[in-house]
C-alpha positions in Angstrom: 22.7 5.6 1.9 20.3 2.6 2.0 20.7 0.3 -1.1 17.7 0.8 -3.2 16.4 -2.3 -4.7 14.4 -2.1 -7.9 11.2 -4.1 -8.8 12.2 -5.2 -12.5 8.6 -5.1 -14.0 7.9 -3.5 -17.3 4.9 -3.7 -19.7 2.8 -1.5 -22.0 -0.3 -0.1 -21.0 -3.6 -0.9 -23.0 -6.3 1.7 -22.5 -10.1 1.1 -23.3 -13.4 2.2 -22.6 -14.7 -0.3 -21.0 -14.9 -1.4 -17.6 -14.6 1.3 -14.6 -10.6 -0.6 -14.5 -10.4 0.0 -18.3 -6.6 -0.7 -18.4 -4.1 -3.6 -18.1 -0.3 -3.9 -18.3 0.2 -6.0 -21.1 3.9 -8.5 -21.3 5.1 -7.5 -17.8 6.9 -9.7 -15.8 5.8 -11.1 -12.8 5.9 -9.8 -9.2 8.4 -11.8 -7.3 6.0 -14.3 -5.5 5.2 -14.0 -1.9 6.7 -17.0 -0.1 8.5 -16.4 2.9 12.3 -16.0 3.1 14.4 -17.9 5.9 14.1 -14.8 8.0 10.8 -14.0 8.0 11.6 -10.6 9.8 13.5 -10.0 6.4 11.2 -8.2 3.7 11.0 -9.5 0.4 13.3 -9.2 -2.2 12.5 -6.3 -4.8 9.7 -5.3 -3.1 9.4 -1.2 -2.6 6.3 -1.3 -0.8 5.2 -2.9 2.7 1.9 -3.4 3.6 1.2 -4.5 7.2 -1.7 -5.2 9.2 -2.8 -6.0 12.5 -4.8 -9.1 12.1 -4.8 -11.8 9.0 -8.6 -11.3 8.9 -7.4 -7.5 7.6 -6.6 -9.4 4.8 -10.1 -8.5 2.8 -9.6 -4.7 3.1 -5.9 -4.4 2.8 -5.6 -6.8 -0.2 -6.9 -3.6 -2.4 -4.1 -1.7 -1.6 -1.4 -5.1 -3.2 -4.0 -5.3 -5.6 -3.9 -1.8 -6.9 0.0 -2.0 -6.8 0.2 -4.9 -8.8 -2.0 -3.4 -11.4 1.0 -0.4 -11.2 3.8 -3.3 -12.0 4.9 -2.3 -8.4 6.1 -5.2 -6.0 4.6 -5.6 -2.3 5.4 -7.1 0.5 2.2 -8.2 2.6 2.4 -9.3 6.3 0.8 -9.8 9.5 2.0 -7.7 12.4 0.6 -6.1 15.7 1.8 -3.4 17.4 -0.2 -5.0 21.2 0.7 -8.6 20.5 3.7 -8.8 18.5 5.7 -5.7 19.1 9.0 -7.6 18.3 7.9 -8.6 15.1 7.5 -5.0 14.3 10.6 -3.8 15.2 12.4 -6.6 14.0 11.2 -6.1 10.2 11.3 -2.5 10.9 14.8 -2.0 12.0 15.8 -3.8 8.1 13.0 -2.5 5.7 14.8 0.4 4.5 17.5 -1.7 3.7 15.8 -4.2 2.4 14.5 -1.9 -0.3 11.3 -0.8 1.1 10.6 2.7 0.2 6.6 3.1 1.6 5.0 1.0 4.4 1.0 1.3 4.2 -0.2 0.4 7.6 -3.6 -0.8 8.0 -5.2 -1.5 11.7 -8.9 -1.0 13.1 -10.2 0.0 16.9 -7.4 1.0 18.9 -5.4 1.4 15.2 -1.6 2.0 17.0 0.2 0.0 14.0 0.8 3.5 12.1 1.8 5.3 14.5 4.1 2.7 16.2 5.3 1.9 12.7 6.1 5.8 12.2 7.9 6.2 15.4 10.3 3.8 14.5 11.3 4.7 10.8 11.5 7.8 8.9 10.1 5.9 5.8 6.6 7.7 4.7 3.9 5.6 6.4 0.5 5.5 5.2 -2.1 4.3 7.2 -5.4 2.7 6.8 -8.2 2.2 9.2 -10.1 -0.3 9.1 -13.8 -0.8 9.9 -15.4 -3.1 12.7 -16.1 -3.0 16.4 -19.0 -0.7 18.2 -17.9 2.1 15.8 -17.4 0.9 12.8 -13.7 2.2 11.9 -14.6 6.1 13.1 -12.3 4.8 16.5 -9.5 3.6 14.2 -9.9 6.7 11.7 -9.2 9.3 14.8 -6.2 6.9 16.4 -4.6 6.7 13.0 -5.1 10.5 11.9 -4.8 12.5 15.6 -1.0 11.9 15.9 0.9 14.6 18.2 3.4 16.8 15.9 6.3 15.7 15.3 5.1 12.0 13.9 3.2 12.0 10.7 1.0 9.6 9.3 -0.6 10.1 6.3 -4.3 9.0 6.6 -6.7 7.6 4.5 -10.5 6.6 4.2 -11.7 4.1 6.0 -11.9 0.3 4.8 -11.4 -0.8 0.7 -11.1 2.9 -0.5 -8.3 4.0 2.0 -6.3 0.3 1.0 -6.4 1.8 -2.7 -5.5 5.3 -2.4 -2.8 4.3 -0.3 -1.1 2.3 -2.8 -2.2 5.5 -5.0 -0.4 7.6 -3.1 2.6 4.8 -2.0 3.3 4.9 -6.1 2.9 8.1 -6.6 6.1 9.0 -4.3 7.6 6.5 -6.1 6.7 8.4 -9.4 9.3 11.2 -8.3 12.3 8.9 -8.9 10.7 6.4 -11.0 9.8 7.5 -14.8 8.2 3.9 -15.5 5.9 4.2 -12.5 5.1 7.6 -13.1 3.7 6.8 -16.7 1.9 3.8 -15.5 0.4 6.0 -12.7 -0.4 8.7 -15.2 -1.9 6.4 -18.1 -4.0 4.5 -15.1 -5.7 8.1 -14.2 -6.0 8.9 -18.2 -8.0 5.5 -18.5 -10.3 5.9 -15.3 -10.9 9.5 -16.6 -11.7 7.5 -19.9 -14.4 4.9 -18.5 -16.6 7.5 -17.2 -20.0 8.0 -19.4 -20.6 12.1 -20.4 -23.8 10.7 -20.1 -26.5 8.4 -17.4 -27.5 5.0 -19.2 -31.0 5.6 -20.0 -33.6 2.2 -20.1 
């Protein structure tokens, strides 16, 4: 069995009814910080979570889905890597993230949009994956490349663009949640204080 390596970050949630984020994790410890390790191929330490793109400029979309995780107290591992021009890359940080601790790879890619699927083929971890808007059709190409995957190799898909980034880090914790009480309250007091911030009624001027 792969050795599992725990992000140690605790904290208390504080629930409001404010904003539409009415929540925070108050006294937890920070994330371990992204800087890269000798071996870049290596993923980071303590992080359970991958998220990999096919382009730095995916960077605006896909930073919802480390944003929402951090919110969780769940550590990430953010990188560049594409399955046309850097193949080796991918197999190299595949063939040690499981490992290396990492439990759920969110895969975010636009157009063409093979990162998922290549990602999938090569590990049994659960990969989510993202598309991403942009070209002629506006992320409806990467939507059907990500989700029409023969039998056999799943990918779990999501929306495209900024929503799809955030429910896959959703979703990433909430497998996490089966083995993880912490993460499973923090999930569960996050849905409890989104549930909160909604109005019973419409503002009126």
């Amino acid at each position: 069995m792969p050795h599992k390596l725990v992000a140690a970050v605790t904290g208390t949630i504080v629930l409001s009814t404010g904003a539409p984020q009415a929540y925070r994790i108050a006294n937890a410890a920070p994330t371990m910080p992204r800087v890269l390790e000798e071996d870049p191929s290596v993923a980071e330490a303590r992080a359970r979570v991958a998220i990999i793109m096919g382009s730095a400029s995916d960077w605006d979309v896909m930073k919802s889905a480390e944003q929402m995780l951090d919110e969780l107290g769940i550590a990430s591992d953010a990188r560049v890597i594409s399955a046309h021009r850097t193949p080796e890359r991918l197999t190299r940080f595949l063939a040690t993230a499981e490992t290396d601790g990492i439990e759920v790879i969110i895969a975010g890619a636009g157009m063409a949009a093979h990162l998922a699927g290549v990602t999938a083929a090569h590990t049994i971890l659960p990969v989510l994956g993202v598309p991403l808007p942009g070209g002629e059709l506006r992320g409806f190409d990467a939507l059907l490349a990500t989700v029409q995957m023969p039998g056999g190799i799943p990918v779990a898909t999501f929306a495209i663009g900024k929503a799809g980034a955030k429910n896959a880090a959703l979703f990433a914790a909430a497998i996490l949640a089966r083995s993880d009480d912490a993460i499973l309250d923090r999930l569960a007091k996050f849905r409890e204080a989104q549930s909160a911030a909604v109005p019973e009624r419409p503002p009126r001027d």
